[in-house]
DRENPA-3360 file (N, C-alpha, C; in nm, 2 decimals, always signed):
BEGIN
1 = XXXXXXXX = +1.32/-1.35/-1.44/+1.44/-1.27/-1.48/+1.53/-1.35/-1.57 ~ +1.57/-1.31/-1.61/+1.72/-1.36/-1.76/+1.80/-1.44/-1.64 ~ +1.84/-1.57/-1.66/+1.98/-1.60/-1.59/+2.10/-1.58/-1.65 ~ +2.15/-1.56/-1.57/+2.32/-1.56/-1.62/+2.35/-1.40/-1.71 ~ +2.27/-1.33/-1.72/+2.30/-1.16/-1.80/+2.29/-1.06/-1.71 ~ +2.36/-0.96/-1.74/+2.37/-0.89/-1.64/+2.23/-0.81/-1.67 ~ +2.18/-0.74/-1.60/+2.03/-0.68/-1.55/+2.07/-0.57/-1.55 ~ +2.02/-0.43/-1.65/+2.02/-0.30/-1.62/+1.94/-0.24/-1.54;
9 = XXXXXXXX = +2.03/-0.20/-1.41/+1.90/-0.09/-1.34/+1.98/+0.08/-1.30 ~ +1.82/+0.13/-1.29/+1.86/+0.25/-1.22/+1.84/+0.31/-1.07 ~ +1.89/+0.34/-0.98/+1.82/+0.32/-0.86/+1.80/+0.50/-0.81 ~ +1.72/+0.56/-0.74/+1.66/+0.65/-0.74/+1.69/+0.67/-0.55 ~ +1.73/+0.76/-0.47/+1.69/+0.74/-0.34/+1.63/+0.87/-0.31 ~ +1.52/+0.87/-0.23/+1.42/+1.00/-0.20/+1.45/+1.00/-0.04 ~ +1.55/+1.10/+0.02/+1.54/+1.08/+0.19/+1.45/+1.10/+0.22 ~ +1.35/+1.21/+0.19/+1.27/+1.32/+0.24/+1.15/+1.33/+0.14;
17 = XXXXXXXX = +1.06/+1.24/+0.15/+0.92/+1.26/+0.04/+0.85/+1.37/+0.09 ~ +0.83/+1.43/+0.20/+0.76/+1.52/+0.26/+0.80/+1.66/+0.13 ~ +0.93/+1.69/+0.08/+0.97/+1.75/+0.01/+0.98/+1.73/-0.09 ~ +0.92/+1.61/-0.15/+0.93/+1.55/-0.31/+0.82/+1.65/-0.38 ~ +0.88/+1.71/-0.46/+0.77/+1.78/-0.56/+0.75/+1.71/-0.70 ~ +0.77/+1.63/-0.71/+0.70/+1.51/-0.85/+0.79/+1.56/-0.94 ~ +0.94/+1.54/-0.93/+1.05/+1.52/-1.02/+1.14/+1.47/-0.99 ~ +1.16/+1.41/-1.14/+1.25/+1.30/-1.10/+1.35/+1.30/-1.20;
25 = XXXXXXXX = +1.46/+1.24/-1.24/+1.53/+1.26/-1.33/+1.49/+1.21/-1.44 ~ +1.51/+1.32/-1.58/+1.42/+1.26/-1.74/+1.46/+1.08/-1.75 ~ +1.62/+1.08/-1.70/+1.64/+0.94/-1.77/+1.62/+0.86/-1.69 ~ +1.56/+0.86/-1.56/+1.58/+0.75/-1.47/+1.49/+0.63/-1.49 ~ +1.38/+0.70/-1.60/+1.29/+0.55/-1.65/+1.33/+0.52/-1.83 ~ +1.38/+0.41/-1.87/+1.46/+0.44/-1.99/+1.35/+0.33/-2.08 ~ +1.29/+0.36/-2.24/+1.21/+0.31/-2.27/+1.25/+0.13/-2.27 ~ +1.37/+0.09/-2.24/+1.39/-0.02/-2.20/+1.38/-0.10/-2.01;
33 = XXXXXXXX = +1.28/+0.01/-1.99/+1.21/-0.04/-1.82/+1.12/-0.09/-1.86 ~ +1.11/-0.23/-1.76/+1.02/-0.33/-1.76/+0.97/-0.34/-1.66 ~ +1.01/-0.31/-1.54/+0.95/-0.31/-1.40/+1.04/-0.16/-1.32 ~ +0.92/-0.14/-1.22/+0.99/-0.05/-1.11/+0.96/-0.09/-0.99 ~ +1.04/-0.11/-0.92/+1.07/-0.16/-0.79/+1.06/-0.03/-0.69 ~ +0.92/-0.02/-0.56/+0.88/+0.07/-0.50/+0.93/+0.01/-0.35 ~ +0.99/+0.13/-0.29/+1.03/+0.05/-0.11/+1.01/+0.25/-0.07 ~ +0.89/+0.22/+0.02/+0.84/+0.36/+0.09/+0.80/+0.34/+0.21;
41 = XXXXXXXX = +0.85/+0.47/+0.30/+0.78/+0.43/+0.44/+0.65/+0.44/+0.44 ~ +0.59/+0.40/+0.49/+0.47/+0.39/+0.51/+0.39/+0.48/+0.58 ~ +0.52/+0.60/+0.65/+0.39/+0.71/+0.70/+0.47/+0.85/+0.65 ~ +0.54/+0.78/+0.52/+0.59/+0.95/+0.46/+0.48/+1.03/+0.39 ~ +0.44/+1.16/+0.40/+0.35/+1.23/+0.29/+0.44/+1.23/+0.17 ~ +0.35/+1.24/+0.07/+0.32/+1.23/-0.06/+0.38/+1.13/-0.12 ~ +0.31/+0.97/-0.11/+0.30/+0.88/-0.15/+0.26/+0.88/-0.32 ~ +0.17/+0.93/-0.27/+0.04/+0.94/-0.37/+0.13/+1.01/-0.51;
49 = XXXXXXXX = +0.14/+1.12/-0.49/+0.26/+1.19/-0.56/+0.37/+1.10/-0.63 ~ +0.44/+1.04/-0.59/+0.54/+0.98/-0.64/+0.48/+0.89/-0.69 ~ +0.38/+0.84/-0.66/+0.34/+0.74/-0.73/+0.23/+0.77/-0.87 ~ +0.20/+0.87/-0.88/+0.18/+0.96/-0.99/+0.29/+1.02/-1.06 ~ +0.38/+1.05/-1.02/+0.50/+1.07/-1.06/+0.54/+0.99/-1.19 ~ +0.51/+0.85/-1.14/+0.62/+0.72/-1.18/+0.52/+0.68/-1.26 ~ +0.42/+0.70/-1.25/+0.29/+0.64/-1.37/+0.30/+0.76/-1.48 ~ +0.30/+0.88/-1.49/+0.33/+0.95/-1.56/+0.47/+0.95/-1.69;
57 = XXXXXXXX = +0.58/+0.91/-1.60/+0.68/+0.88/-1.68/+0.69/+0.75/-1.72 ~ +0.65/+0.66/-1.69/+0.67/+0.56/-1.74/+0.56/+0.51/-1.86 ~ +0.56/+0.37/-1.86/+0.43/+0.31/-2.02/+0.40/+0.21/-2.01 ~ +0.25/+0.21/-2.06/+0.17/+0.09/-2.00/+0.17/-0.07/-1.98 ~ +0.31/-0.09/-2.06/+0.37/-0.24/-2.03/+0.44/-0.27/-1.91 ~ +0.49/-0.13/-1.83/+0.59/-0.14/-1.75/+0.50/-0.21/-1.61 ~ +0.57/-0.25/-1.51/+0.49/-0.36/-1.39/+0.54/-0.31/-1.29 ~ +0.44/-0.22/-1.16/+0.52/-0.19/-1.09/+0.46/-0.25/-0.97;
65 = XXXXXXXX = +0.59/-0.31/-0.85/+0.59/-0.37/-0.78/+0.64/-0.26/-0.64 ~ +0.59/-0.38/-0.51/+0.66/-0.33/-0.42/+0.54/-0.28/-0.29 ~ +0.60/-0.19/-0.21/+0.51/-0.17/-0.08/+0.53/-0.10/+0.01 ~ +0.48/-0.09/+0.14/+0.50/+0.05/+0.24/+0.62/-0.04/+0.34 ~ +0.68/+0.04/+0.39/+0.79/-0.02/+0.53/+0.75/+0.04/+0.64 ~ +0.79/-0.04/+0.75/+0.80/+0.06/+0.88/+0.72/-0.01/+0.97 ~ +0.68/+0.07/+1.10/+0.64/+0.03/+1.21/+0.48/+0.10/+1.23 ~ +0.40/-0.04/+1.25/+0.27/+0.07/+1.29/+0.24/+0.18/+1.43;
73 = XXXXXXXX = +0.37/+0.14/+1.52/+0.28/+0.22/+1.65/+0.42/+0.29/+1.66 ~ +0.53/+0.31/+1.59/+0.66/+0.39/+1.57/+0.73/+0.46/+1.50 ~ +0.64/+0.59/+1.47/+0.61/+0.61/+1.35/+0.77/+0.67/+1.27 ~ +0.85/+0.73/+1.40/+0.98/+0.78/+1.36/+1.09/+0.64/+1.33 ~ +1.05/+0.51/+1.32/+1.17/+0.44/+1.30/+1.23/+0.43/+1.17 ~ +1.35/+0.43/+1.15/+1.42/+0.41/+1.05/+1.38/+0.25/+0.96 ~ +1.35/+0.26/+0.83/+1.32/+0.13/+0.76/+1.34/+0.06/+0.65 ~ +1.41/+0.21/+0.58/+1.53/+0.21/+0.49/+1.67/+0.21/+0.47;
81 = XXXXXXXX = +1.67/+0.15/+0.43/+1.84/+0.20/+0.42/+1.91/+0.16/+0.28 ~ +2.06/+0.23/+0.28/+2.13/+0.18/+0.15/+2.25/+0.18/+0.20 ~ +2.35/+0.16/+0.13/+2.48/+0.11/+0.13/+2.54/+0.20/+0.25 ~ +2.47/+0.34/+0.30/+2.59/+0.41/+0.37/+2.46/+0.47/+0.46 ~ +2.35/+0.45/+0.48/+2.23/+0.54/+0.52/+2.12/+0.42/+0.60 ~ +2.09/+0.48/+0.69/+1.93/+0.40/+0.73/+1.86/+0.48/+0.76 ~ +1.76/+0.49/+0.72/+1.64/+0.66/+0.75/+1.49/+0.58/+0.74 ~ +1.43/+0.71/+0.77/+1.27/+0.68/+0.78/+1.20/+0.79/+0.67;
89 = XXXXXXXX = +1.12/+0.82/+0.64/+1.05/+0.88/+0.58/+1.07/+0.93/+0.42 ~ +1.13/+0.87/+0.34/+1.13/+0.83/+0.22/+1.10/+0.76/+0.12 ~ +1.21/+0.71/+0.02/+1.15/+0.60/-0.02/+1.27/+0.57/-0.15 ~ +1.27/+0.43/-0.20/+1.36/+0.40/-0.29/+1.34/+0.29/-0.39 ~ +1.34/+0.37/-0.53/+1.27/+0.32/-0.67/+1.40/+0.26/-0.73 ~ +1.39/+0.17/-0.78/+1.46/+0.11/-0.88/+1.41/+0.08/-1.03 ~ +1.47/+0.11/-1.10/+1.42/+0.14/-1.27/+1.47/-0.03/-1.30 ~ +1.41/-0.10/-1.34/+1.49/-0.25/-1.38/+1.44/-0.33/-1.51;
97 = XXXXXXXX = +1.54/-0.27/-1.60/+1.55/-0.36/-1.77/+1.49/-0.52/-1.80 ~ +1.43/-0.53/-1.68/+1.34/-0.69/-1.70/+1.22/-0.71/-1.62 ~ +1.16/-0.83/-1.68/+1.02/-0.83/-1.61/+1.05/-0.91/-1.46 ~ +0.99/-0.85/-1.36/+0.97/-0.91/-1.20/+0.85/-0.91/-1.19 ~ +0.85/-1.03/-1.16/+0.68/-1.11/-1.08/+0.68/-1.13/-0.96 ~ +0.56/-1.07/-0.86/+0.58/-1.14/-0.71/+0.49/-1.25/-0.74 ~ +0.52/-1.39/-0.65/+0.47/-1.48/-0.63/+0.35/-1.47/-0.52 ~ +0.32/-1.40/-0.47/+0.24/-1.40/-0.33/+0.15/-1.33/-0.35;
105 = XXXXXXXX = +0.03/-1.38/-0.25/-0.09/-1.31/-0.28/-0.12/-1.28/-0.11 ~ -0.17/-1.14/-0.09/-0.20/-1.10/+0.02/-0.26/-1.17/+0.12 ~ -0.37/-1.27/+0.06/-0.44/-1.37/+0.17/-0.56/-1.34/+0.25 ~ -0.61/-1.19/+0.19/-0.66/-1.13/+0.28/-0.83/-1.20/+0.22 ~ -0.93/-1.18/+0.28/-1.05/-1.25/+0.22/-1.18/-1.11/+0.23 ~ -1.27/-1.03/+0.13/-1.32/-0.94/+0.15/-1.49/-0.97/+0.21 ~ -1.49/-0.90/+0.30/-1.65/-0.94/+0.40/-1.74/-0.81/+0.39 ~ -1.70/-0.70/+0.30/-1.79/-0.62/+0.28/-1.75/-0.57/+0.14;
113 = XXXXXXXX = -1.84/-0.48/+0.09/-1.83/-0.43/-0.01/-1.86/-0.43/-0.12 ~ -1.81/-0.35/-0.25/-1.78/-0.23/-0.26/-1.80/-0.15/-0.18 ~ -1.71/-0.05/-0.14/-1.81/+0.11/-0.09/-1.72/+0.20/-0.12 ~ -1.78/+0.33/-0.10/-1.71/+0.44/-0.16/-1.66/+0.49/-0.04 ~ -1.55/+0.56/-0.09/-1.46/+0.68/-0.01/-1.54/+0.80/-0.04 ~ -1.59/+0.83/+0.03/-1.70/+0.96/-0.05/-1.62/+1.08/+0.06 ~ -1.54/+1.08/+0.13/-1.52/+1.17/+0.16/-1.33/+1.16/+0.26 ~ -1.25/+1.22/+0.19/-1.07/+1.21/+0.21/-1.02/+1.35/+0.24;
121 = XXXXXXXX = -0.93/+1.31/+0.32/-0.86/+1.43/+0.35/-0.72/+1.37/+0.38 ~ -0.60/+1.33/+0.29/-0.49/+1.27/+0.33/-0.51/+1.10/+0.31 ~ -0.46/+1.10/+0.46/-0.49/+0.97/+0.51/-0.62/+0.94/+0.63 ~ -0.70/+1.10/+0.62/-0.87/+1.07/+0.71/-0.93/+1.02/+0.63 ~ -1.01/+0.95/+0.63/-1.12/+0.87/+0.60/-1.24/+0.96/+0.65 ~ -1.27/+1.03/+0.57/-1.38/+1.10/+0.67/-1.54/+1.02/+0.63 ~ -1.56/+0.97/+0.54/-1.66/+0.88/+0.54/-1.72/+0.81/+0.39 ~ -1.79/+0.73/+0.46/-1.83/+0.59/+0.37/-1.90/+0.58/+0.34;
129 = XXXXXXXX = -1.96/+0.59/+0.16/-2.10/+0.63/+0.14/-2.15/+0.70/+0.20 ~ -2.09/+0.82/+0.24/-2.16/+0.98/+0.28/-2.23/+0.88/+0.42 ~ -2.15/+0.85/+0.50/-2.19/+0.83/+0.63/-2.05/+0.83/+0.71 ~ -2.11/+0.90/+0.88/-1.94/+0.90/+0.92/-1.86/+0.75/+0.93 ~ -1.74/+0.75/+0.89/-1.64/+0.64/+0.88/-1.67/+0.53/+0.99 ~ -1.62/+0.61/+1.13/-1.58/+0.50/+1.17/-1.74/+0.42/+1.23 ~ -1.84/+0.52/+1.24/-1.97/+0.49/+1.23/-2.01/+0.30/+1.15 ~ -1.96/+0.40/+0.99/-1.97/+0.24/+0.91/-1.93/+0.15/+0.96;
137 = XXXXXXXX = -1.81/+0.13/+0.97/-1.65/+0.08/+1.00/-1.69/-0.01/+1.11 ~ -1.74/+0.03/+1.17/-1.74/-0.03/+1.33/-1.87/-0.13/+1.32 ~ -1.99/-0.10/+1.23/-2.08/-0.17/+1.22/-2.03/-0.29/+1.17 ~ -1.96/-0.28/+1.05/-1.95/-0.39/+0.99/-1.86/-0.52/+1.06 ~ -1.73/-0.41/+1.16/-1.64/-0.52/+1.21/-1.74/-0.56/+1.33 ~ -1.81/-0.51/+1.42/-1.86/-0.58/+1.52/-1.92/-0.65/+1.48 ~ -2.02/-0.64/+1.37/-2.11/-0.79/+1.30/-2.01/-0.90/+1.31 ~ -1.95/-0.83/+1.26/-1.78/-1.00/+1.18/-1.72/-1.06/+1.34;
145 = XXXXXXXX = -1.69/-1.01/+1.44/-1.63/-1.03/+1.55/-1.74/-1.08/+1.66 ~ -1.78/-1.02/+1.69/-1.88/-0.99/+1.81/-1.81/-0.90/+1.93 ~ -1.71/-0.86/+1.87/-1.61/-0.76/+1.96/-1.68/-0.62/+1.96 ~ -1.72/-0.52/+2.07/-1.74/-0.39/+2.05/-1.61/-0.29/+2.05 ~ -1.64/-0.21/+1.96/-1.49/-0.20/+1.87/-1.51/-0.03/+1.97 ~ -1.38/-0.02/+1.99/-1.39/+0.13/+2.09/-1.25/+0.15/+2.02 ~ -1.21/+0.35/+2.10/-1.12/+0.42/+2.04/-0.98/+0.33/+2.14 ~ -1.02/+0.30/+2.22/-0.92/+0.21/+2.31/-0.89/+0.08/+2.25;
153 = XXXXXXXX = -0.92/+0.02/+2.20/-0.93/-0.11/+2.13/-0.90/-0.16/+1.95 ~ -0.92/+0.00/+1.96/-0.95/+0.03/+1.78/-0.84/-0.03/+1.70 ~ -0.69/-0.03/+1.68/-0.64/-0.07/+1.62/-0.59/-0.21/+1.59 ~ -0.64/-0.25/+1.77/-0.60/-0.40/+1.81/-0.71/-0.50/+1.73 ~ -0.79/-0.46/+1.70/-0.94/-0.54/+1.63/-0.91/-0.48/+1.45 ~ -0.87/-0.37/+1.46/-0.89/-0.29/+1.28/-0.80/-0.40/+1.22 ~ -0.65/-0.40/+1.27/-0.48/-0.44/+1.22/-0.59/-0.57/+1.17 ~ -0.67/-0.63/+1.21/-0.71/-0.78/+1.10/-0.84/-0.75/+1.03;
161 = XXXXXXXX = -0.85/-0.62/+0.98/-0.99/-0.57/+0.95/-0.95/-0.44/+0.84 ~ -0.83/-0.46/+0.81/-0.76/-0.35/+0.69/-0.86/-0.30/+0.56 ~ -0.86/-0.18/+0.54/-0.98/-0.20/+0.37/-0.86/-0.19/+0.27 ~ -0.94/-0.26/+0.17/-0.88/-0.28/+0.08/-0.96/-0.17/-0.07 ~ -0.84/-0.11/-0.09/-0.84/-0.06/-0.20/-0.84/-0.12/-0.35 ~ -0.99/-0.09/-0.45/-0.97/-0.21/-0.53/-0.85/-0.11/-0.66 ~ -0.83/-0.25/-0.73/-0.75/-0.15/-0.89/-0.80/-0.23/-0.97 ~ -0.80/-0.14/-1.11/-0.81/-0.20/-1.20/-0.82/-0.35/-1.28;
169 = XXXXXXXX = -0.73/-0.40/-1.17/-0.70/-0.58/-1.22/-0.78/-0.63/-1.12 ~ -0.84/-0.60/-1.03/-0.92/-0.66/-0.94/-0.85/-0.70/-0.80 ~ -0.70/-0.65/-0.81/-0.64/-0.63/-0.68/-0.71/-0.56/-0.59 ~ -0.65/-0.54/-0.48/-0.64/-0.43/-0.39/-0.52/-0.43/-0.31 ~ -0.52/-0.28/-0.28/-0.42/-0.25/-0.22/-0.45/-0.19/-0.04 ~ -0.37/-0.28/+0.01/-0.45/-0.27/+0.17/-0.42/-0.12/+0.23 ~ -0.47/-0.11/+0.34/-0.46/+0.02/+0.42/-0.50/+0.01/+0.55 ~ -0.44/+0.02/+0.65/-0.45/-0.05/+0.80/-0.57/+0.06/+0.87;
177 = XXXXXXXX = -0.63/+0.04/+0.89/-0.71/+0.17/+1.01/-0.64/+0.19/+1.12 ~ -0.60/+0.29/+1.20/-0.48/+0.30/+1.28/-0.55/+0.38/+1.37 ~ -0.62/+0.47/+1.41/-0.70/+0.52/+1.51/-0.84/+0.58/+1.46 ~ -0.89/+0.64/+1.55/-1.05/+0.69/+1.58/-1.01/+0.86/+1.61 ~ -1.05/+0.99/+1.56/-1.01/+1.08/+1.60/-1.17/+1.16/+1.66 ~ -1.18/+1.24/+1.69/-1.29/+1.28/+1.81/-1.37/+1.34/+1.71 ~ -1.39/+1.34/+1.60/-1.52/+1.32/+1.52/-1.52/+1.22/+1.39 ~ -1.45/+1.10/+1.45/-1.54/+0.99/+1.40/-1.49/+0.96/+1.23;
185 = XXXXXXXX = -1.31/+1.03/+1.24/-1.25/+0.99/+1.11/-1.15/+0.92/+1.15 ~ -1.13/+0.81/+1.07/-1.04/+0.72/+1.09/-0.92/+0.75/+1.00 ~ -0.80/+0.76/+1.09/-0.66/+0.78/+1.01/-0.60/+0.63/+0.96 ~ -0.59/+0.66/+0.86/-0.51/+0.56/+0.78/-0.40/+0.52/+0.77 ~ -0.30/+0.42/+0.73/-0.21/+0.38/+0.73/-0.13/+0.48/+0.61 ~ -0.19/+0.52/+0.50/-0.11/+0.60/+0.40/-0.23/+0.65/+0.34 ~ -0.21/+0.75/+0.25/-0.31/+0.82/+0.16/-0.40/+0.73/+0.06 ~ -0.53/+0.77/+0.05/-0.60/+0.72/-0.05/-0.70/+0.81/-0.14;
193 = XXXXXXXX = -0.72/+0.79/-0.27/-0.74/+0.87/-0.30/-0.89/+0.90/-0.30 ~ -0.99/+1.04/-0.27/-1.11/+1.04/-0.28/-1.20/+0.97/-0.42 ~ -1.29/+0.86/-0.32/-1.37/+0.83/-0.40/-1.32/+0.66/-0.45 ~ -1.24/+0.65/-0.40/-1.19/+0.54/-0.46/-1.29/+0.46/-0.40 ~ -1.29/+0.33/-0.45/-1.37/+0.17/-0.45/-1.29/+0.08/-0.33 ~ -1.37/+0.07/-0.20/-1.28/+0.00/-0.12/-1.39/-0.04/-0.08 ~ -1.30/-0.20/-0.02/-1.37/-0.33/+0.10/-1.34/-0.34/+0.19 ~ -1.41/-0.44/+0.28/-1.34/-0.43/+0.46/-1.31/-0.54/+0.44;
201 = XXXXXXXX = -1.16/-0.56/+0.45/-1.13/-0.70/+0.47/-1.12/-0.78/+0.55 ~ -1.08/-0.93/+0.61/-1.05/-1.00/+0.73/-0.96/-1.10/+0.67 ~ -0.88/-1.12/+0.76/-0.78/-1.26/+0.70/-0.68/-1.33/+0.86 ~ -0.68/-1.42/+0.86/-0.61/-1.50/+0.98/-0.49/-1.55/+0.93 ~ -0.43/-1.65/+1.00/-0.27/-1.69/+0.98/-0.29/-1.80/+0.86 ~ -0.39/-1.88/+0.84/-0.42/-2.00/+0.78/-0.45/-1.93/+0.59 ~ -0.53/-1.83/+0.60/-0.59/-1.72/+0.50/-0.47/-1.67/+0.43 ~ -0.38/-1.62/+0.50/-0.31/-1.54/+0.48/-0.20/-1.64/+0.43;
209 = XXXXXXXX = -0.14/-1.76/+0.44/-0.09/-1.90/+0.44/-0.10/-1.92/+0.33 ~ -0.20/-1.95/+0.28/-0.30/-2.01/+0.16/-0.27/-1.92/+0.05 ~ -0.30/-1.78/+0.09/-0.16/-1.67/+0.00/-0.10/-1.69/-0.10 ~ +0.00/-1.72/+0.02/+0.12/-1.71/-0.02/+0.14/-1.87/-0.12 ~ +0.07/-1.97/-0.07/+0.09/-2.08/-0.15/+0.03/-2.09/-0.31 ~ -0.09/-1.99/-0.34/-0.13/-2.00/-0.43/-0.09/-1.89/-0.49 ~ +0.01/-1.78/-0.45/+0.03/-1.71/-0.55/+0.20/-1.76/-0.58 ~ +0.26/-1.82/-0.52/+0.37/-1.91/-0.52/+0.35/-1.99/-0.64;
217 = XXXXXXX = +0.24/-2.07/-0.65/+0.22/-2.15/-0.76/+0.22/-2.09/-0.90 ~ +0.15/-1.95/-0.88/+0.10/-1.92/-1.00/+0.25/-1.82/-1.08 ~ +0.34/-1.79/-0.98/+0.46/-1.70/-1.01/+0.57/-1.76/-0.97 ~ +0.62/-1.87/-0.96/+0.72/-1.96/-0.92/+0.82/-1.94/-1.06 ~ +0.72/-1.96/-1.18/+0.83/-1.94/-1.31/+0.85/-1.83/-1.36 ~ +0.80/-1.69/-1.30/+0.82/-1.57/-1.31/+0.97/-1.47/-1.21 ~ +1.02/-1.56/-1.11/+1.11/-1.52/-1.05/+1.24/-1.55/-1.08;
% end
């Protein structure tokens, strides 16, 4: 960022994404946006939406940053807030006249994959390469563990076994497995889109450490 100038932004607050119909104000992305700053709960519907939303209005130099909030086993907690408000299930964009780099890298290390989403409904996973989900899912993590992965146990083993969604730059973007439902779809942390290109990831404290240090290195003079 510029030292010492003042920084144009615009800030956007959505209480209620459940009700966001993919509009937003014409000026709130101005052809002098350089980055958008994303803070969403993490188990609000229509993520996906808004984040179509913001790609549509915006242009291809712009860098958008940012991530889900909240609690994984609580789903009503508050995790936002602003100057006069703390709420749950929204979300809040910031338009900002300069470039932002995060320094950190997820840490996460990928032990399977590619595979397809061959089959979505929201945030079900209904299955993997046209086979049922948690069917795959479970194969691949009990190989990696030697843990037998059950609907009792499921999240406590998944939470270090998240798939990762690939994108275009060779990121991914994670997604927790969060339960087992009684025919064998796994609900997800947030929406993804059918068909998309995902891996099974695994990562520990040391992995995840190493991260942060090497993406520190590489974005230190971008902050």
């Amino acid at each position: 960022m510029n030292s010492g100038n003042l920084i144009r932004k615009s800030i956007e607050v959505i209480k209620n994404l459940s009700e966001f119909s993919g509009s937003l104000p014409g000026d709130f992305i101005s052809k002098n946006t350089e980055s958008l700053l994303i803070l969403n709960d993490g188990w609000a519907d229509n993520i996906l939406l808004l984040i179509e939303t913001l790609y549509e209005m915006g242009h291809k130099e712009m860098t958008f940053i940012g991530g889900g909030t909240g609690s994984l086993t609580n789903i009503a907690q508050p995790s936002l807030f602003t100057r006069d408000d703390f709420f749950a299930g929204g979300a809040i964009i910031a338009a900002v006249e300069d470039y932002i780099s995060v320094g950190v890298n997820h840490g996460w290390q990928s032990i399977h994959g590619p595979v397809v989403a061959s089959e979505v409904s929201g945030r079900l996973l209904k299955s993997i390469n046209w086979e049922p989900t948690f069917e795959y899912y479970r194969g691949v993590v009990e190989k990696d563990t030697g843990i037998k992965l059950t609907a009792d146990n499921f999240l406590e083993v998944a939470e270090s076994h998240p798939l990762g969604m690939l994108k275009y730059d060779d990121e991914v973007i994670l997604r927790v497995p969060i339960r087992v439902d009684a025919e064998n779809n796994i609900f997800l942390s947030s929406e993804i889109p059918e068909n998309s290109m995902l891996m099974i990831m695994k990562g520990g404290t040391g992995e995840i450490g190493g991260g942060s240090r090497r993406g520190g290195g590489a974005g230190k003079n971008c902050l």
